[in-house]
C-alpha positions in Angstrom: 0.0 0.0 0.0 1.3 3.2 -0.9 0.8 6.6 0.9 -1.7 8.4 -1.6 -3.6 5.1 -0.9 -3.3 5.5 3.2 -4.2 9.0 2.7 -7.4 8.5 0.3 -8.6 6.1 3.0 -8.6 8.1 6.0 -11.1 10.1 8.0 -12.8 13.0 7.1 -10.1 15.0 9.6 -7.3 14.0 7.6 -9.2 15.2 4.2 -9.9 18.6 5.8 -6.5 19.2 7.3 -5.3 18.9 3.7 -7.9 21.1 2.4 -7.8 23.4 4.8 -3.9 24.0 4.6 -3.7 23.9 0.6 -6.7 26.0 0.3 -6.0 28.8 3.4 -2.7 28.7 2.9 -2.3 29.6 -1.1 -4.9 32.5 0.2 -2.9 33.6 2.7 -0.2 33.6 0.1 -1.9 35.8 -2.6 -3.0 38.3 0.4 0.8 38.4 1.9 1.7 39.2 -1.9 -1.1 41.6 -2.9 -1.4 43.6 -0.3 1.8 45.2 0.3 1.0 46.1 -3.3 -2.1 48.0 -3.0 -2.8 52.0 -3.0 -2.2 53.6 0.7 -5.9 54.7 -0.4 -7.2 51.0 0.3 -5.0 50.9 3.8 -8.4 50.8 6.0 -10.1 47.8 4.4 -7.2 46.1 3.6 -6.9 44.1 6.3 -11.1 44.0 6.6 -11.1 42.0 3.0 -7.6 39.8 4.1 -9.8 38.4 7.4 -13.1 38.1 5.0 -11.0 36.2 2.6 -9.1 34.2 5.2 -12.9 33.2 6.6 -14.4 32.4 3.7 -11.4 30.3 2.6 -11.9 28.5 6.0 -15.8 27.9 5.3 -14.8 26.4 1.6 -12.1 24.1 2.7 -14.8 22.6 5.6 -17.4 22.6 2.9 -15.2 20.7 0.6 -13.5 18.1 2.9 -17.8 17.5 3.9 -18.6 17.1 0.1 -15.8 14.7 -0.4 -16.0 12.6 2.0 -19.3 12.2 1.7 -18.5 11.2 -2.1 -15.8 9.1 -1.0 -18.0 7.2 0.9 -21.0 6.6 -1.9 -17.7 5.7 -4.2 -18.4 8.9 -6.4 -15.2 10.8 -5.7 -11.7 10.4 -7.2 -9.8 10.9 -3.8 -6.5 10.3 -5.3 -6.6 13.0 -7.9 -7.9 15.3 -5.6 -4.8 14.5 -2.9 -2.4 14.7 -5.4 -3.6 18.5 -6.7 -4.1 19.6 -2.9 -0.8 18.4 -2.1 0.5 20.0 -5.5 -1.2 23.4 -4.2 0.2 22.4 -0.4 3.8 23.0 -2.0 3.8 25.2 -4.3 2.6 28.3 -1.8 5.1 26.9 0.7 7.8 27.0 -1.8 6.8 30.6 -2.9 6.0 31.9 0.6 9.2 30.6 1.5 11.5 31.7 -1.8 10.0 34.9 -1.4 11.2 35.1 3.1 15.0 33.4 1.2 15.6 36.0 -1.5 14.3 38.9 1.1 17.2 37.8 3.7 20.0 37.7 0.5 19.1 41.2 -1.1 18.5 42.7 2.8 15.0 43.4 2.9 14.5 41.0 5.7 17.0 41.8 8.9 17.9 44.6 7.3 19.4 47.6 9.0 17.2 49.5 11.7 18.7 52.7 12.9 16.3 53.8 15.1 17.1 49.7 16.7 20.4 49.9 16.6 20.2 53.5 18.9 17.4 51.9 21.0 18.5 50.4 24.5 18.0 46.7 24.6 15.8 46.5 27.8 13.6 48.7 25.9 13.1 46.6 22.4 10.0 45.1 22.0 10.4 41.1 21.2 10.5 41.9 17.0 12.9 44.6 17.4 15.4 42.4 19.8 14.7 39.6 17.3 15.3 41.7 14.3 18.5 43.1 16.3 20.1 39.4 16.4 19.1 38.4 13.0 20.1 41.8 11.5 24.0 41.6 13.2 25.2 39.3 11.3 24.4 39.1 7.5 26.4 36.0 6.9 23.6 34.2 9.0 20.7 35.4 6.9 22.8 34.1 4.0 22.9 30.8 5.6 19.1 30.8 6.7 18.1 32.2 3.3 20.2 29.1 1.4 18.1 27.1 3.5 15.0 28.1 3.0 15.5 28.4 -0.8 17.3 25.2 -1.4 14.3 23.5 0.5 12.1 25.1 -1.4 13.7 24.4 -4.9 13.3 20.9 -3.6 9.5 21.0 -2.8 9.2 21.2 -6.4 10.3 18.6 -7.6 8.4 14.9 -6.6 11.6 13.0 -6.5 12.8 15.6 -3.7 10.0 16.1 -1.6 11.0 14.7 1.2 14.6 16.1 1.1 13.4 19.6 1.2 10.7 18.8 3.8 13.8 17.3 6.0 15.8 20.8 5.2 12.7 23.0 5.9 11.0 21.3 9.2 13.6 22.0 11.2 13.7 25.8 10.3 9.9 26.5 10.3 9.6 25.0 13.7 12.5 27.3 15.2 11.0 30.3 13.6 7.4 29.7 15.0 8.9 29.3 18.7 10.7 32.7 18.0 6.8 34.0 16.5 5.5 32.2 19.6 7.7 33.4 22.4 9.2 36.5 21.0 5.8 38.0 19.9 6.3 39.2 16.7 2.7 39.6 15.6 -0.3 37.3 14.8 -0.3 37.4 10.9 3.5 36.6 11.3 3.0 33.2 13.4 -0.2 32.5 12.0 1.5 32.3 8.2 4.6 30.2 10.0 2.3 28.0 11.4 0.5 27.4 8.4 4.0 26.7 6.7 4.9 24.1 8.8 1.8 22.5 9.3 1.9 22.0 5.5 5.1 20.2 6.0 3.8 18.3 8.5 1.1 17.3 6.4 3.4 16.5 3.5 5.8 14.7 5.9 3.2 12.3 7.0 1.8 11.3 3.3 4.8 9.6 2.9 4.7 8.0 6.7 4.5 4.6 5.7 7.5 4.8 3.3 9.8 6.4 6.4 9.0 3.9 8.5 10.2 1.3 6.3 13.4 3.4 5.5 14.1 3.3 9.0 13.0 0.0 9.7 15.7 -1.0 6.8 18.3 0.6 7.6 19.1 -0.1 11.0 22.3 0.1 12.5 24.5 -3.3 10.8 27.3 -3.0 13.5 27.9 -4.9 15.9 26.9 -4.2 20.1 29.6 -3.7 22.3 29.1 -5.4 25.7 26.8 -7.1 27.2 22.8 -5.7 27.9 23.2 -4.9 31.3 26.8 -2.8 30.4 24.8 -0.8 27.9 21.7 0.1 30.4 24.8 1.6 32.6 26.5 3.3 29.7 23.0 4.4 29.0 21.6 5.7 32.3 25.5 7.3 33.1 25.3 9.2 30.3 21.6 10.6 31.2 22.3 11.5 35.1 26.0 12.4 34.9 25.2 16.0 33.1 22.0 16.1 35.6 23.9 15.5 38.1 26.4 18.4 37.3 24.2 20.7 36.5 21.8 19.8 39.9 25.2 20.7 41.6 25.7 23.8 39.5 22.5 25.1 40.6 22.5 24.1 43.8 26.0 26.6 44.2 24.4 29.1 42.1 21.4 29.4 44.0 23.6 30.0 47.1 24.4 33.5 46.3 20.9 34.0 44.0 19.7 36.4 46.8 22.3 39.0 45.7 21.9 38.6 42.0 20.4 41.6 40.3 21.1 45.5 40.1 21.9 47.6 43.2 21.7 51.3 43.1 24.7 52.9 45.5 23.0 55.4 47.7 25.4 56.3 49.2 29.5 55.7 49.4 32.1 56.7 51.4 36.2 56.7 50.7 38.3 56.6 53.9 35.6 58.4 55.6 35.0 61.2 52.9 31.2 61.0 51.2 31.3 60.6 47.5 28.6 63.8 46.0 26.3 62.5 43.7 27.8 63.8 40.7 31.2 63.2 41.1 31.1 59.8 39.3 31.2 62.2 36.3 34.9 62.7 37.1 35.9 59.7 39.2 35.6 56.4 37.6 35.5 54.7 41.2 32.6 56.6 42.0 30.3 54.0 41.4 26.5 54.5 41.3 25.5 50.8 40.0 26.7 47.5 41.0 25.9 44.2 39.1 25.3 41.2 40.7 25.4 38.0 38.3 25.7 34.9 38.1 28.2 32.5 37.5 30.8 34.9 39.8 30.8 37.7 37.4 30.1 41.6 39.2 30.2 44.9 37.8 31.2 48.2 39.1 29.5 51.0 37.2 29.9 54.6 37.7 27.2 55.8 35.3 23.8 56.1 36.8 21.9 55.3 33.7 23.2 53.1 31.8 26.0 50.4 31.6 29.3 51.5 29.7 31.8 48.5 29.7 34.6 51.3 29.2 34.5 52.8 32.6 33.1 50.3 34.2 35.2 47.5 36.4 34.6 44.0 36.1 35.5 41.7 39.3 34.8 37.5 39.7 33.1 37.2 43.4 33.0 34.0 45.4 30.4 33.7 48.1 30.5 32.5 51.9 27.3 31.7 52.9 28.4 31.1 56.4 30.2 33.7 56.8 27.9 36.5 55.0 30.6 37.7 52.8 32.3 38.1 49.2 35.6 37.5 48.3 36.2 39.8 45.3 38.6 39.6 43.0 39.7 42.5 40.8 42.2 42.0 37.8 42.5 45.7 37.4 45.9 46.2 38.1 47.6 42.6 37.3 45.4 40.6 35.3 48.5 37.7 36.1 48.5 38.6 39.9 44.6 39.8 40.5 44.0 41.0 44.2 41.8 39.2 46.5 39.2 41.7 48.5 37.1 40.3 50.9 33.7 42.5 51.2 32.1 42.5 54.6 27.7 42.3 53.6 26.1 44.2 56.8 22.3 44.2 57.3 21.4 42.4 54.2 17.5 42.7 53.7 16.0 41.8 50.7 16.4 44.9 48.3 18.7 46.3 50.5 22.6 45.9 52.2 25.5 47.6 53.4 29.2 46.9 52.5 32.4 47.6 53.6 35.5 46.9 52.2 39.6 47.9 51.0 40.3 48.1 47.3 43.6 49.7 46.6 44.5 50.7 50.4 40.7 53.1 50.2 38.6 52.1 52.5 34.9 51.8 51.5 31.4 51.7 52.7 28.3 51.6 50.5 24.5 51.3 50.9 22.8 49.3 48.2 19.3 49.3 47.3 18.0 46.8 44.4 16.7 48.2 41.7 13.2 46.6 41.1 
């Protein structure tokens, strides 16, 4: 039995997810196409005709996959003619939906260079912006993503290579609609990736019977090493020793987790002299921010609003649970021979602490207040 033959005899879900994807999708195609095209005059029904033409398309394909399968059933209907244009339909608009999203990353339409992004402060980007940020840095990576997508899509084509291009594009569609999902980039946006890749999907499981016997065939010829009971070990070792680790990882992480975060410096004192709240303008060692993070890493910032890396001060901290304190280490002055500073923690509270410590022969006091 092949798979057109699995497919033609399946239930009437199966013959509606097909329609439905073939059908909504090539209309969602046309629409992302045409649009973009149309007069500004037309902006305000524009997207008015694209949801009446995305409902009705909806309304046809259930229609359809009714009629049909009630056809099917009285032995009127030629279901494998029907599957094979569907499916024909099914790739084609993935293939040009997806050509189109390629060539846009090579000639720098998509990604392309935001200045108002690149001048924007990255706590403040919205989920597209920071994604369009990443993607945008590095136009060698579009290049790769857009050879991708194209090359899978050349391959959709072709009957021969459906699969192949299906195995090239999965992978990529499902990344790009956790980024749609997660990142928010807009509901056309993950409603057209989702469409994309559940048309793969669908494509991926006509030909379900066929995988299974590829695998099934082409099992691994060499020969085991051991005995059963010396591959379970090998097996269950090689599942709890990285959980294991990184339980333990966590475990010292979380021992110092209660500092982690951003502290304001309201006030600072140098061998009993106050720091004035603008001299952090002049004095580097003024600092006004202090950034607790993990992994040991802490940052001494003198600016008030904003991180600079250039007159900041970058120390590795180890933490004494029992003993309430940091050691600090600064690299400063000898990277080869970094000075160890221990940093006495007085009256921690949650968003707030006081410190004392020597860096350099000053002595130093600060109150810290967490930046919520």
């Amino acid at each position: 039995m092949n798979s057109t033959e699995v497919i033609s005899s399946t239930k009437w879900f199966s013959k509606f997810a097909l329609s439905f994807l073939a059908i909504v999708g090539s209309i969602n195609t046309s629409l992302f196409i045409i649009m973009p095209l149309l007069p500004s005059k037309l902006s305000q029904i524009i997207l008015p005709i694209g949801f009446l033409s995305l409902g009705l398309s909806i309304l046809f394909s259930i229609g359809f996959s009714i009629y049909w399968h009630i056809k099917e059933k009285r032995g009127t209907f030629n279901s494998i003619k029907c599957i094979t244009w569907l499916s024909a339909l099914l790739r084609y608009w993935i293939a040009f939906l997806l050509l189109d999203f390629g060539f846009q990353k090579i000639f720098e339409v998509n990604f392309n260079y935001s200045y108002h992004i690149n001048d924007t402060l990255t706590n403040a980007l919205t989920g597209q912006e920071l994604t369009w940020k990443y993607y945008g840095y590095s136009y060698g990576l579009a290049v790769i993503l857009a050879f991708f997508q194209i090359i899978g899509s050349v391959l959709l084509l072709f009957k021969r290579t459906i699969l192949l291009g299906i195995a090239i594009l999965l992978p990529v569609m499902l990344n790009i609609v956790l980024i749609n999902i997660f990142y928010n980039i807009g509901p056309i946006t993950l409603f057209t990736s989702i469409l994309i890749t559940l048309g793969l999907v669908n494509l991926f499981l006509q030909h379900k019977v066929n995988i299974i016997a590829l695998f099934n065939q082409y099992r691994i010829s060499l020969p085991s090493i051991g005995n059963n009971f010396s591959r379970t070990i090998a097996r269950v070792l090689c599942i709890l020793i990285p959980l294991l680790f990184v339980i333990y990882y966590n475990y010292d992480v979380n021992s110092s987790k209660k500092y982690f975060g951003k502290w304001k410096v309201t006030s600072m004192t140098r061998n009993g002299n106050t720091i004035n709240e603008n001299d952090w303008l002049q004095d580097a060692l003024a600092w006004k921010t202090i950034y607790i993070e993990e992994r040991g890493k802490m940052f001494y910032c003198p600016n008030p609003y904003m991180y600079v890396d250039s007159t900041s001060i970058f120390m590795k901290y180890f933490h004494d649970e029992n003993e309430q304190n940091f050691k600090v280490i600064s690299y400063e002055k000898d990277r080869n021979k970094p000075d160890t500073i221990p940093v006495e923690i007085d009256n921690f509270k949650d968003n707030s602490m006081q410190w004392k410590m020597i860096l350099y022969k000053d002595t130093i006091q600060m109150e810290l207040k967490r930046d919520l």
